[in-house]
DSSP file (Angstrom, degrees, kcal/mol; ACC not computed):
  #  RESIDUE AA STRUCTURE BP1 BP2  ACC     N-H-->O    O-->H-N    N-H-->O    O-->H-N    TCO  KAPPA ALPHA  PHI   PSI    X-CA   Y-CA   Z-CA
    1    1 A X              0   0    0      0, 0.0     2,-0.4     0, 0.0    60,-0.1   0.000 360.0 360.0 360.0 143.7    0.0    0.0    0.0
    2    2 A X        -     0   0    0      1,-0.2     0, 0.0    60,-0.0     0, 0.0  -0.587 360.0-146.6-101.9 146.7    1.3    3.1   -0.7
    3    3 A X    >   +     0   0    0     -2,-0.4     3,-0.9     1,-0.1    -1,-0.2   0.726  27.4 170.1 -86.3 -11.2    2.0    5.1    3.0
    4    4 A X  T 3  S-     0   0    0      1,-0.2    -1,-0.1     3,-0.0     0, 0.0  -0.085  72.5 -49.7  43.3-155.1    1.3    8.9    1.7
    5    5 A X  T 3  S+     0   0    0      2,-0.0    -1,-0.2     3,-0.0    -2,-0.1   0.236  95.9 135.3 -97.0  13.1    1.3   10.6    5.2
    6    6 A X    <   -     0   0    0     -3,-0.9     3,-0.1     1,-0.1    27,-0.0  -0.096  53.4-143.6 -58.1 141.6   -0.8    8.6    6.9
    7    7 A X  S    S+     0   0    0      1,-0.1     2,-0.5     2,-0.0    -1,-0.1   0.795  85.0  62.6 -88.5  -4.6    0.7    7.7   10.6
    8    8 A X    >   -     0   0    0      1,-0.2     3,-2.5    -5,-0.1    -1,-0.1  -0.933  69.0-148.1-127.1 127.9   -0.8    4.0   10.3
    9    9 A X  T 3  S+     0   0    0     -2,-0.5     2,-0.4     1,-0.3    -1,-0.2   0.937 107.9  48.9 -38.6 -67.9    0.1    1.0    7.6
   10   10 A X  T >  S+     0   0    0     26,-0.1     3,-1.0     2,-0.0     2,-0.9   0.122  77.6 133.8 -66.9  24.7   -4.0   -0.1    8.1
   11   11 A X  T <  S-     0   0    0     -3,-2.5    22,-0.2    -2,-0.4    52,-0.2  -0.611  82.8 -15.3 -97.0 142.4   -5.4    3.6    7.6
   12   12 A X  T 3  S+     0   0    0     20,-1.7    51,-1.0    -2,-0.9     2,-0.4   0.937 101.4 144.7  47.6  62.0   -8.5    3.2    5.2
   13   13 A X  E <   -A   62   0A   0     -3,-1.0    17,-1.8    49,-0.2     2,-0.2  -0.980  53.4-124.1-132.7 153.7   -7.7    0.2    4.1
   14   14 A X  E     -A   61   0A   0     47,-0.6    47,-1.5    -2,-0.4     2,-0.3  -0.381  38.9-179.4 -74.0 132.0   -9.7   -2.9    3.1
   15   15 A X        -     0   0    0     -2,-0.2    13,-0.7    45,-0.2     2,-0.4  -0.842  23.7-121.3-138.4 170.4   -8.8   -5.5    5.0
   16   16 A X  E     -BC  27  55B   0     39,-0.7    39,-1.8    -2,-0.3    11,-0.2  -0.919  19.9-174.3-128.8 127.4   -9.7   -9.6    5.4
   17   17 A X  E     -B   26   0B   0      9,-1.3     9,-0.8    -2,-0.4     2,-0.3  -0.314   6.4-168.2 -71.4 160.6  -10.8  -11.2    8.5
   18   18 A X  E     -B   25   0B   0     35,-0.3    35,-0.7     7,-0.2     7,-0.2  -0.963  24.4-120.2-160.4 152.6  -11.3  -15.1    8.9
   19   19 A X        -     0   0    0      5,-1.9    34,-0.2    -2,-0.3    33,-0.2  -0.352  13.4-163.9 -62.8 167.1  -12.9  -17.2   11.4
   20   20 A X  S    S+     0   0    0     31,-0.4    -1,-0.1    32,-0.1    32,-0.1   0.095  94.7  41.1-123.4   4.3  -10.5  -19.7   12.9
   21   21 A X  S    S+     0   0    0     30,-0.4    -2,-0.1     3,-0.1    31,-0.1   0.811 134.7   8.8 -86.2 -80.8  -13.5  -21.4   14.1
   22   22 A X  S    S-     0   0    0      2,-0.1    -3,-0.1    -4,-0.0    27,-0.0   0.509  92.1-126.8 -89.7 -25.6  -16.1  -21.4   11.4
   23   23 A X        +     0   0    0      1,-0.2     2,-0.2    -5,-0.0    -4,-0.2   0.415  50.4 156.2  64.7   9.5  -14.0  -20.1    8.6
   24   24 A X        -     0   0    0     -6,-0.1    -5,-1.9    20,-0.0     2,-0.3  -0.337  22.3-165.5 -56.3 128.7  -16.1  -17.5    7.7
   25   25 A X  E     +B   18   0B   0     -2,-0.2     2,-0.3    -7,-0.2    -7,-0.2  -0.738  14.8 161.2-100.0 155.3  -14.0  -14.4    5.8
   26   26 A X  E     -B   17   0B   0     -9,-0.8    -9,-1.3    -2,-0.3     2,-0.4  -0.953  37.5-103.5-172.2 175.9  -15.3  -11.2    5.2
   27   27 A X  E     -B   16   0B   0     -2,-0.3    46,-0.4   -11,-0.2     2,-0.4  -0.895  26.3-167.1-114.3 141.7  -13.8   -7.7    4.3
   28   28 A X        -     0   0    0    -13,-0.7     2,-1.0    -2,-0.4    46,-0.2  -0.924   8.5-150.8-136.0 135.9  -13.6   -5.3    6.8
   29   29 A X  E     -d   74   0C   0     44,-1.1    46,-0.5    -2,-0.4   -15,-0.2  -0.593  11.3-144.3-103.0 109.3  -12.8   -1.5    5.8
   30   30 A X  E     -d   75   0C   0    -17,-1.8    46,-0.1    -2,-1.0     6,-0.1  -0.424  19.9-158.7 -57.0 132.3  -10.7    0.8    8.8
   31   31 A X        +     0   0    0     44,-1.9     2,-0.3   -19,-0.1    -1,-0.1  -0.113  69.8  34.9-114.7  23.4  -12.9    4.5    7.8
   32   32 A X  S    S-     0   0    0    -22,-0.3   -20,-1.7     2,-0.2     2,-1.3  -0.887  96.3 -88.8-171.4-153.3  -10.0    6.4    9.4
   33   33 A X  S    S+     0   0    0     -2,-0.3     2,-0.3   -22,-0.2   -22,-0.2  -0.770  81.8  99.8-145.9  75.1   -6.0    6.6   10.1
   34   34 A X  S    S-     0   0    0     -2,-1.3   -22,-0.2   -24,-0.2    -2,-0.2  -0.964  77.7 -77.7-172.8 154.1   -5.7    4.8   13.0
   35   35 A X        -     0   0    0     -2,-0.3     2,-0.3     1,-0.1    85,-0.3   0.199  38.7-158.1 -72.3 163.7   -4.7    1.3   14.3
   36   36 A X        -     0   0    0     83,-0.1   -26,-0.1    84,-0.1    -1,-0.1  -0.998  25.1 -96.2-143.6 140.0   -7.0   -1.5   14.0
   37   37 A X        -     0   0    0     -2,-0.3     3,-0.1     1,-0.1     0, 0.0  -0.198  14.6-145.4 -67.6 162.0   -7.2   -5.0   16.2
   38   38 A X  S    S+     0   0    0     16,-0.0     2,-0.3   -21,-0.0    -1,-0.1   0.639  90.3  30.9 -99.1 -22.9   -5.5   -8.1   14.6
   39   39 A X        +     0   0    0    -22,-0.1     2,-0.2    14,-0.1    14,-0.2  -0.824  65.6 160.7-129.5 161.4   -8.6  -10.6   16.4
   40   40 A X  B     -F   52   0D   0     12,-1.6    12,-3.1    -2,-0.3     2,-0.6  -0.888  48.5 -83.0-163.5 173.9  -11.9   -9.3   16.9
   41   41 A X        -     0   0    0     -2,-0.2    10,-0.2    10,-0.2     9,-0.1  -0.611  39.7-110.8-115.0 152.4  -14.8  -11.7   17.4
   42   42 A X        -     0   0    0     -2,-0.6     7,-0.4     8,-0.4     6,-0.2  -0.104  13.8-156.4 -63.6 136.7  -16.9  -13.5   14.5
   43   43 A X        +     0   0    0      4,-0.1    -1,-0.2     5,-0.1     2,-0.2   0.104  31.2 159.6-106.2  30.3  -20.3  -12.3   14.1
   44   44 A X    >>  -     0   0    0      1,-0.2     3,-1.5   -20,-0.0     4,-0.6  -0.416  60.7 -96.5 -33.2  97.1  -21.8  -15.8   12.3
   45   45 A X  T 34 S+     0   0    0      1,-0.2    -1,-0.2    -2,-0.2     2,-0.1  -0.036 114.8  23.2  12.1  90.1  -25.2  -15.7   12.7
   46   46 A X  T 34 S-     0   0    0     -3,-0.1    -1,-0.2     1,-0.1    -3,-0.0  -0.444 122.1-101.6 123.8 -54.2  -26.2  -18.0   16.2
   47   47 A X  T <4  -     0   0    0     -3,-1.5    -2,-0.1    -2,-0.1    -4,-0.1   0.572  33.6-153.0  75.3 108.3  -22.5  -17.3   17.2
   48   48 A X     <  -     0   0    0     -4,-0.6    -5,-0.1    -6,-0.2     3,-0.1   0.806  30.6-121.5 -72.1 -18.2  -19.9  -19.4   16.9
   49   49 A X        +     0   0    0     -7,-0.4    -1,-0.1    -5,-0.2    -6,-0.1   0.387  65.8 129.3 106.0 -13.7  -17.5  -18.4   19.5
   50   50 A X        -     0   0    0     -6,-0.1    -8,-0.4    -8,-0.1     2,-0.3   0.158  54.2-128.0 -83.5-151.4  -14.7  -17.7   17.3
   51   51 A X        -     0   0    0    -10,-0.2   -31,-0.4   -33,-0.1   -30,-0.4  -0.966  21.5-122.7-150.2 131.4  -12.4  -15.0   16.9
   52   52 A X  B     -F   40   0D   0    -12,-3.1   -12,-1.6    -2,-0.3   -33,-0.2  -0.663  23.2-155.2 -65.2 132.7  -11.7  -13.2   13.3
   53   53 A X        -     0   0    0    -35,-0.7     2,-0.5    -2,-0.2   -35,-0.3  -0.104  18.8-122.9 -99.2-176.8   -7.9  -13.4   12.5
   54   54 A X        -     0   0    0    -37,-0.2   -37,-0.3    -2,-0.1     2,-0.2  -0.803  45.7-177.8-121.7 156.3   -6.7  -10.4   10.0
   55   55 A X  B     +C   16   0B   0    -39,-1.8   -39,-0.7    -2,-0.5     4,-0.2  -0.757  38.4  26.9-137.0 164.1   -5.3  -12.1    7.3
   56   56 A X    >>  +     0   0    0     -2,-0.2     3,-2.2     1,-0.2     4,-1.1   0.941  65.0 170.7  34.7  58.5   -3.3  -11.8    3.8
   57   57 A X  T 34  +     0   0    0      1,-0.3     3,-0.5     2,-0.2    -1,-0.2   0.772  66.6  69.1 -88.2  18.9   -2.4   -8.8    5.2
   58   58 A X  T 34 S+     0   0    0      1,-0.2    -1,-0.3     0, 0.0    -2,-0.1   0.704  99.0  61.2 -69.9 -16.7    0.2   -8.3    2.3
   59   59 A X  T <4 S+     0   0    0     -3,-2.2    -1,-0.2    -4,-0.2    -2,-0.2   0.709  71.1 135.4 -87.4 -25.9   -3.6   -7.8    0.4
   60   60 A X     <  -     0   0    0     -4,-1.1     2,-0.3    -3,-0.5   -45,-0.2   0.208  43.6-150.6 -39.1 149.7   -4.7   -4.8    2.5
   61   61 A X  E     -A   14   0A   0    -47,-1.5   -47,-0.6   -60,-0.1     2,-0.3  -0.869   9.2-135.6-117.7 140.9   -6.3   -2.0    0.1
   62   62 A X  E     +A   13   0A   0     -2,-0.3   -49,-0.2   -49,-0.2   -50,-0.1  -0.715  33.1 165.5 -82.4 157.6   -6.3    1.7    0.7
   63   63 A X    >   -     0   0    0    -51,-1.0     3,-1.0    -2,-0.3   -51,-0.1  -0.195  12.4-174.6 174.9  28.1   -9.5    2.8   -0.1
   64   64 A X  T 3  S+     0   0    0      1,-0.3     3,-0.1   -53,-0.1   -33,-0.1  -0.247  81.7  21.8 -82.7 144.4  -10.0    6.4    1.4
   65   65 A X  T 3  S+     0   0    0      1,-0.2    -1,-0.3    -2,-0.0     2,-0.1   0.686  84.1 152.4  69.1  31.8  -13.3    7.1    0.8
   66   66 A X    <   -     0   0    0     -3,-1.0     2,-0.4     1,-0.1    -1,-0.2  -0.403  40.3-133.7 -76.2 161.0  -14.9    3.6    0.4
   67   67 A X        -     0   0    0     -2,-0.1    -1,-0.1    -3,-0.1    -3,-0.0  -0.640  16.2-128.1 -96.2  69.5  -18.4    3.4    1.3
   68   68 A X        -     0   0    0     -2,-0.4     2,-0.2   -39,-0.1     3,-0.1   0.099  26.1-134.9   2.2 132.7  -19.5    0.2    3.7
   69   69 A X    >   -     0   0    0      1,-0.2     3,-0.6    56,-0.1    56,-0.3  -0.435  41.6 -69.9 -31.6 149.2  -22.5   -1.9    2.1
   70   70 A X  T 3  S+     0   0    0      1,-0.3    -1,-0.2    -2,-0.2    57,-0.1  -0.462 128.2  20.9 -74.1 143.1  -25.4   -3.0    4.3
   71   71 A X  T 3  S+     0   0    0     54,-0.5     2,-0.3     1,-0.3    -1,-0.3   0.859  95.1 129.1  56.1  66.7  -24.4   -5.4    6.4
   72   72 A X    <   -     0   0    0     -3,-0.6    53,-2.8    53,-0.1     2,-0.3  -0.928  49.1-134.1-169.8 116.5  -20.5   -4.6    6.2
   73   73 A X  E     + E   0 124C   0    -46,-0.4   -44,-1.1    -2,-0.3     2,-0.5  -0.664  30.8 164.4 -67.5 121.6  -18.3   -4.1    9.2
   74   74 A X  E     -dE  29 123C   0     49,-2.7    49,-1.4    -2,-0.3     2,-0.7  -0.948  34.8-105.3-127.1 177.2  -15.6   -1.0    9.7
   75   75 A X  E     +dE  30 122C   0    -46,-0.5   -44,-1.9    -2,-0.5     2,-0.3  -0.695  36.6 162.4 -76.6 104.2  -13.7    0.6   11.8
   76   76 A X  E     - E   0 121C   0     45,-2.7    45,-2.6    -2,-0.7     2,-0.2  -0.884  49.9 -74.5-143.2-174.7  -14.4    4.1   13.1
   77   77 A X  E     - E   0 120C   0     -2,-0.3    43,-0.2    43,-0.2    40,-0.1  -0.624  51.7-149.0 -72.6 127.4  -13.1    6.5   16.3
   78   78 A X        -     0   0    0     41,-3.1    40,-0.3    -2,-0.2     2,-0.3  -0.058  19.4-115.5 -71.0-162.5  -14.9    5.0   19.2
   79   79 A X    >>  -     0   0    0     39,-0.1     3,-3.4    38,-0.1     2,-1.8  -0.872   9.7-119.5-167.6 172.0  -15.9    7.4   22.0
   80   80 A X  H 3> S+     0   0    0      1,-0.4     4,-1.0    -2,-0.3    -2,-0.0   0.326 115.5  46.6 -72.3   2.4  -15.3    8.1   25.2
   81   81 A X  H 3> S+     0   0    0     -2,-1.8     4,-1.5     2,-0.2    -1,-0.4   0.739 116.1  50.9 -89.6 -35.8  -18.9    7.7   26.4
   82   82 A X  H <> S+     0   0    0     -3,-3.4     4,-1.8     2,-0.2    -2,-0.2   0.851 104.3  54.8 -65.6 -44.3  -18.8    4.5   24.4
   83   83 A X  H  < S+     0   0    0     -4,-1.3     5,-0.3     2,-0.2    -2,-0.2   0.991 106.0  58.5 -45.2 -70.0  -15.7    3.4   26.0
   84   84 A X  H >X S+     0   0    0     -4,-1.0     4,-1.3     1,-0.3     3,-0.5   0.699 106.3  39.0 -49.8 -31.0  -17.5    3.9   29.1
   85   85 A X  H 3X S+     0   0    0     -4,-1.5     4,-1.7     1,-0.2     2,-0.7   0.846 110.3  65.6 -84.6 -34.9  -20.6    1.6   28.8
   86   86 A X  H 3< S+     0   0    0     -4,-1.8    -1,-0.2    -5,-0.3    -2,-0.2   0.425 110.0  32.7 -83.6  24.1  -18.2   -1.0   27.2
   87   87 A X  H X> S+     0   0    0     -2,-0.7     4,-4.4    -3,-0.5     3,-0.5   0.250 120.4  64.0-133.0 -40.1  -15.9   -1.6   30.5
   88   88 A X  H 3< S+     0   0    0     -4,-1.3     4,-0.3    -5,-0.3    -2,-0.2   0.861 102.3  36.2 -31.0 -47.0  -19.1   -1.0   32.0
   89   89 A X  T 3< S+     0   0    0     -4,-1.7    -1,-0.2     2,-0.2    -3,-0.1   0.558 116.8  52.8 -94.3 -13.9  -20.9   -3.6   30.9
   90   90 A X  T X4 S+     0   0    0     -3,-0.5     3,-1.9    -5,-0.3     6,-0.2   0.847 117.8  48.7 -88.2 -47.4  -17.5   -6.4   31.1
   91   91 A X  T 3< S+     0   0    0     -4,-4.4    -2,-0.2     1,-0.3     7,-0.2   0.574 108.7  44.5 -78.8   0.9  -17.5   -4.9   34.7
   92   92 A X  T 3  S+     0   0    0     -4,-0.3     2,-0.8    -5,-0.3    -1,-0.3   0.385  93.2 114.2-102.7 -22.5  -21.2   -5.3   35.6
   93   93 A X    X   -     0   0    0     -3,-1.9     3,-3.2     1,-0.2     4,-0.1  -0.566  63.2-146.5 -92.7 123.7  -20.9   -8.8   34.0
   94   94 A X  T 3  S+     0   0    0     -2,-0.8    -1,-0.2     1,-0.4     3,-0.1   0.240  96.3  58.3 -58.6  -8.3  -21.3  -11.5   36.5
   95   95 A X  T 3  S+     0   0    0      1,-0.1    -1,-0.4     2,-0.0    -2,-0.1   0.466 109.3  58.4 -96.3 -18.1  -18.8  -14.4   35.1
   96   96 A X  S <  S-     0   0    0     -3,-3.2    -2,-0.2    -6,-0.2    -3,-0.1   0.388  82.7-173.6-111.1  -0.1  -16.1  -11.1   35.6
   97   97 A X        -     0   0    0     -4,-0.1     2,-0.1    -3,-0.1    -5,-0.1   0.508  36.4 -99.6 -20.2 136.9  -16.6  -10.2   39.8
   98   98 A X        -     0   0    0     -7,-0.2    -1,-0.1     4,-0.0     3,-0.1  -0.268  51.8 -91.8 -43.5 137.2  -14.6   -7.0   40.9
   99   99 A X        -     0   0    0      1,-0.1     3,-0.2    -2,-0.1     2,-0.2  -0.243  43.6 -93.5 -45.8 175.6  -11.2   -7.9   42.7
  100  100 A X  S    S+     0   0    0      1,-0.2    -1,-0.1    -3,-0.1     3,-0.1  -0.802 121.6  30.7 -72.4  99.6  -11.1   -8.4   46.2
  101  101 A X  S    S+     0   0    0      1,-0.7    -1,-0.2    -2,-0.2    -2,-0.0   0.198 101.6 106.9 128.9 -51.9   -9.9   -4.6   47.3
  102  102 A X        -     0   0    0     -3,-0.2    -1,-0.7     3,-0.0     2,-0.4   0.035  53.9-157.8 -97.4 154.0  -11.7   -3.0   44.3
  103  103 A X     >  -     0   0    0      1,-0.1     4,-2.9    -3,-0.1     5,-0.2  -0.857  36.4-116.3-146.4 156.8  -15.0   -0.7   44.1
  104  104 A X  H  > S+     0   0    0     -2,-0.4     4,-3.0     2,-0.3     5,-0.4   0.924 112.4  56.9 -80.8 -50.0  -16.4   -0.8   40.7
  105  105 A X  H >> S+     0   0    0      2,-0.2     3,-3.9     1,-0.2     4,-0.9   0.720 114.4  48.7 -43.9 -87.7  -16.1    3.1   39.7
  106  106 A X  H >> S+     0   0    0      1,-0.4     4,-2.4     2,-0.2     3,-0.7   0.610 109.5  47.9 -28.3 -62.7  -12.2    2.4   40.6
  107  107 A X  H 3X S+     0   0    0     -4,-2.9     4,-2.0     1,-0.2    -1,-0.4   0.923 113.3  47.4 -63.4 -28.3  -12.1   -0.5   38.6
  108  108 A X  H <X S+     0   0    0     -3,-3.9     4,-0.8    -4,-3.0    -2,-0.2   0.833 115.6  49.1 -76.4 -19.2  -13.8    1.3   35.5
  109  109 A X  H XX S+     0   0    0     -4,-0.9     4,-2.1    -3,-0.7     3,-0.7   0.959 106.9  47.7 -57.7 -53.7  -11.6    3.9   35.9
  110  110 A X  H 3< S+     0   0    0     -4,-2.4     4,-0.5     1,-0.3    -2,-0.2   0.990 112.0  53.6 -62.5 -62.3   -8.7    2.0   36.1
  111  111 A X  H >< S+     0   0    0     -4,-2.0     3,-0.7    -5,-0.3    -1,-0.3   0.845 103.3  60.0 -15.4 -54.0  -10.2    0.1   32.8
  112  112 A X  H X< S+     0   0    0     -4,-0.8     3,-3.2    -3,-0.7    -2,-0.2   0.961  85.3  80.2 -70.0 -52.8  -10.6    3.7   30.8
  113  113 A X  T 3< S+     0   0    0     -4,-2.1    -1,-0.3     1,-0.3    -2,-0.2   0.533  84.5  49.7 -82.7   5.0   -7.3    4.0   31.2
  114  114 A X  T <  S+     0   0    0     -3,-0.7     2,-0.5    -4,-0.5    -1,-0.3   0.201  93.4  94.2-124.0  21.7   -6.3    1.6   28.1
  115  115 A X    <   -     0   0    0     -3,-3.2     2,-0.6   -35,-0.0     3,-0.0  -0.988  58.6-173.1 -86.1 115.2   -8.9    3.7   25.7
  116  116 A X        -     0   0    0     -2,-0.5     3,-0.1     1,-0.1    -2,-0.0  -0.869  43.0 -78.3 -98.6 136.1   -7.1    6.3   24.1
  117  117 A X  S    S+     0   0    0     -2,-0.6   -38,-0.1     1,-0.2    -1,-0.1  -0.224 117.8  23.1 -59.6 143.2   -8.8    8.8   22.1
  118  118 A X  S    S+     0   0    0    -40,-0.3     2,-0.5     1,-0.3    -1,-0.2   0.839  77.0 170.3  55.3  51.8   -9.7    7.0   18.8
  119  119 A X        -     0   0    0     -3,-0.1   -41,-3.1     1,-0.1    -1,-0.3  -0.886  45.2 -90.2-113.5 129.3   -9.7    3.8   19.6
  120  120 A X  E     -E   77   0C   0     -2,-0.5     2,-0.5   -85,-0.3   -43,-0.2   0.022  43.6-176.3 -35.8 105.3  -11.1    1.3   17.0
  121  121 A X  E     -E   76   0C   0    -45,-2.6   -45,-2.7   -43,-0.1     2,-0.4  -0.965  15.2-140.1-123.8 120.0  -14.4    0.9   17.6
  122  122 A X  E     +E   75   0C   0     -2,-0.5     2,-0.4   -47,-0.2   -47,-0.3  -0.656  29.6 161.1 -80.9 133.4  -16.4   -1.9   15.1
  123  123 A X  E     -E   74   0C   0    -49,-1.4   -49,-2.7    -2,-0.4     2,-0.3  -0.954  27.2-133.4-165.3 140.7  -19.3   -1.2   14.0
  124  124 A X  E     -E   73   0C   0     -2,-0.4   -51,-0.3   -51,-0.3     3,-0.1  -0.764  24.7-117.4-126.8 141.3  -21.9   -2.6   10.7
  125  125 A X        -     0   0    0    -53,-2.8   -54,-0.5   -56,-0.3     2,-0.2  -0.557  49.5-122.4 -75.4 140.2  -24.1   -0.7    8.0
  126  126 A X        -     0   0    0    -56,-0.1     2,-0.9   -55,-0.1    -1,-0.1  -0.418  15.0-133.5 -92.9 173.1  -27.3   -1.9    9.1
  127  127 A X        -     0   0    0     -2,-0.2     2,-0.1   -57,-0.1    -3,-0.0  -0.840  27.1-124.6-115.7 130.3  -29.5   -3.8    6.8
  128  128 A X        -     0   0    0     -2,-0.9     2,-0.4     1,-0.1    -1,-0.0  -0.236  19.1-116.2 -91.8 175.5  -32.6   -2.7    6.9
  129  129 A X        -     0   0    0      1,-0.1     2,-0.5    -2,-0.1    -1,-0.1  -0.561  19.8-123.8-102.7 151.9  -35.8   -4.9    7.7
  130  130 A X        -     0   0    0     -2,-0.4     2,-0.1     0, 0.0    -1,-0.1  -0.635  27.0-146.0 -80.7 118.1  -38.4   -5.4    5.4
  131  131 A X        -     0   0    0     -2,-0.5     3,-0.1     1,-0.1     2,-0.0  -0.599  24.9-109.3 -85.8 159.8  -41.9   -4.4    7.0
  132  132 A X        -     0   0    0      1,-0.1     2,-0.2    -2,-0.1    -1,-0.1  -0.164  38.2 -89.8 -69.5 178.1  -44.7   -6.2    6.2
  133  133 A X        -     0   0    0     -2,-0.0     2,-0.4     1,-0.0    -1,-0.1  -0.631  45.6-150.1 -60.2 145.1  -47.6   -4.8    3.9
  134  134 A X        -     0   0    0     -2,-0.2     2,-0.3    -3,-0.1    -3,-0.0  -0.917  13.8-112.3-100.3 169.1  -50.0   -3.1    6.0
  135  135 A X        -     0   0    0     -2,-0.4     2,-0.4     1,-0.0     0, 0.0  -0.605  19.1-133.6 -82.1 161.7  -53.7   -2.9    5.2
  136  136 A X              0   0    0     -2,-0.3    -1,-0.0     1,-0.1     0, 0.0  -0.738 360.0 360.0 -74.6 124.7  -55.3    0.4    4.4
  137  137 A X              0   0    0     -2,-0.4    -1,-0.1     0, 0.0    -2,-0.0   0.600 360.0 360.0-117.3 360.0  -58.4    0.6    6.3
């Protein structure tokens, strides 16, 4: 890919996930100039459990200005309110118990502190749903 002035090898670029589970592939496009995770987890209908690899990444495309498809994953700047329900919600989750030692604001602080502004946040064009007919009355 050619690196222009970009500060990151993956910024806008098309990239390929694979299942290591399920083997499902799919393309997924970074919308900005910033690092992107190497696993993320597979979104296979039911759930399989796996985890998406990146892969071929000698294939990556730059692509600034691509436009996602419905039902097509990227990559955009999370933010910091979003950060905050997502450590929430791992730290609220009941398989996960606070340390011994701990009170849960502390630990969600302590948590924030590995969000950095931008941080890769996943996210999918929705597809939209088909309503039925209604009747007229």
């Amino acid at each position: 890919m050619n690196e222009m002035n970009y500060q990151h090898a993956e910024a806008f670029a098309l990239m390929a996930y694979q299942c290591e589970k399920c083997g499902r592939r799919e393309r997924i496009w970074n919308s900005r100039d910033g690092v992107t995770p190497f696993i993320t987890s597979c979104p296979r209908e039911g759930g399989c459990g796996g985890s998406m690899q990146h892969v071929d990444w000698q294939n990556d495309r730059r692509v600034v200005g691509y436009e996602p498809q419905e039902g097509e994953r990227f990559f955009r700047d999370g933010t910091d309110e979003e950060a905050r329900r997502s450590v929430a919600a791992i730290v609220d989750d009941p398989e996960h118990p606070c340390p011994e030692g701990w009170t849960r604001a502390d630990l969600i602080e302590s948590m924030l502190e590995g969000y950095n502004p931008g941080w890769p946040k996943l996210e999918m064009v929705p597809v939209p749903v088909e309503q039925p007919p209604t009747e007229k009355e």
